[in-house]
N, C-alpha and C positions, 0 to 999 in steps of 0.2 A: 408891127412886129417884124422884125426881121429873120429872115431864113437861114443866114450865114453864120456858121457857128462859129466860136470863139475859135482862135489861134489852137491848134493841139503841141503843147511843147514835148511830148512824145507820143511819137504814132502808138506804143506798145497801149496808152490808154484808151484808144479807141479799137484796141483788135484780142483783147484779150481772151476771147474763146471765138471759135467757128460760130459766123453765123447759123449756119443749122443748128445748135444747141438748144436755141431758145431762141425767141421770137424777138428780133431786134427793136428797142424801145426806140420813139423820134430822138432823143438825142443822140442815142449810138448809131441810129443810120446814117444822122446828120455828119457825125465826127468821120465812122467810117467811107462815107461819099466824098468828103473833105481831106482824105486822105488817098485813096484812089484817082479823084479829080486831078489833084497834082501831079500823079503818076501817068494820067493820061494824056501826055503830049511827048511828041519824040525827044523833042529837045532837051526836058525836064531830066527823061529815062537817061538820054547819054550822058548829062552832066553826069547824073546820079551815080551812073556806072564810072564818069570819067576820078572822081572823087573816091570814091569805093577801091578801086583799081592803081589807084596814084600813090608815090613812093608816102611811106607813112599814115595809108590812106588817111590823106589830106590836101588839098590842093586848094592853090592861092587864085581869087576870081581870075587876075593875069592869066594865069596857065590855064584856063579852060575856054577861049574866049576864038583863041585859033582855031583849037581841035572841032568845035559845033559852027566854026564860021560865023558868027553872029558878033554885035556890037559888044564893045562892055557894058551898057544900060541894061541891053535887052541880056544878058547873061546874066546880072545882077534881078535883076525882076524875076528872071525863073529861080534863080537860086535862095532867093525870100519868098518864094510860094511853098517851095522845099526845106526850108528850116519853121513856116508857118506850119506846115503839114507835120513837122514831127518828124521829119526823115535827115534832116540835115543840122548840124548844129553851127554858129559861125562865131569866129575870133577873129577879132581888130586885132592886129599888129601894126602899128603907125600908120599907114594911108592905106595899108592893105586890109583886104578880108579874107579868112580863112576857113575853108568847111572840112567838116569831117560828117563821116554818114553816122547815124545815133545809131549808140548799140544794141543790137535786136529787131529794132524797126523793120526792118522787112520780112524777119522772120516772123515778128505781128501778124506783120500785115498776109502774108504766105497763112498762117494759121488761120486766121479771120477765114480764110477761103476752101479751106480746106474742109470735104466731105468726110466726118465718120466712117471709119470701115471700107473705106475705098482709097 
């Protein structure tokens, strides 16, 4: 049996009330760890922000590959852990690839974590 949960094609499905509300079932811890996971490497976060922040936030692998210093494979690899997670969406335009961050997702994901009443 394996542990790794299926692809989330939007975070918003794994974060849709505060953990505190009620008692996370296995597969909403699995989705939501699956989606923090991704979040948890520096390089992951600045794309994310570099994307998020980019003119139409949208930006082409090309453009993101200088700003984090890294190869384009390895840019490419983080940036399919982030559209697996649900945070990033991606368009082919002729030999390019294109992200744009999915709308809400973090707000999900921000929700997910957030304490009632405080």
């Amino acid at each position: 049996m394996s542990t790794t949960p299926a692809p989330v094609r939007d975070a918003a499905t794994c974060c849709a009330a505060p953990l505190t509300a009620a008692p996370l079932d296995a597969r909403e811890a699995a989705r939501l760890a699956h989606v923090l996971k991704a979040l948890a490497d520096p390089a992951r976060l600045r794309l994310l922000s570099l994307v998020a922040a980019a003119d139409g936030a949208e930006a082409c692998v090309c453009d993101l590959t200088g700003p984090v210093g890294l190869s384009q494979p390895t840019v490419s690899h983080h940036l399919k852990t982030l559209v697996d997670a649900g945070l990033l969406t991606r368009e082919r335009r002729g030999s390019w690839a294109f992200y744009a961050l999915v709308p809400g997702a973090l707000d999900a994901v921000a929700g997910a974590l957030q304490h009632p009443g405080r």
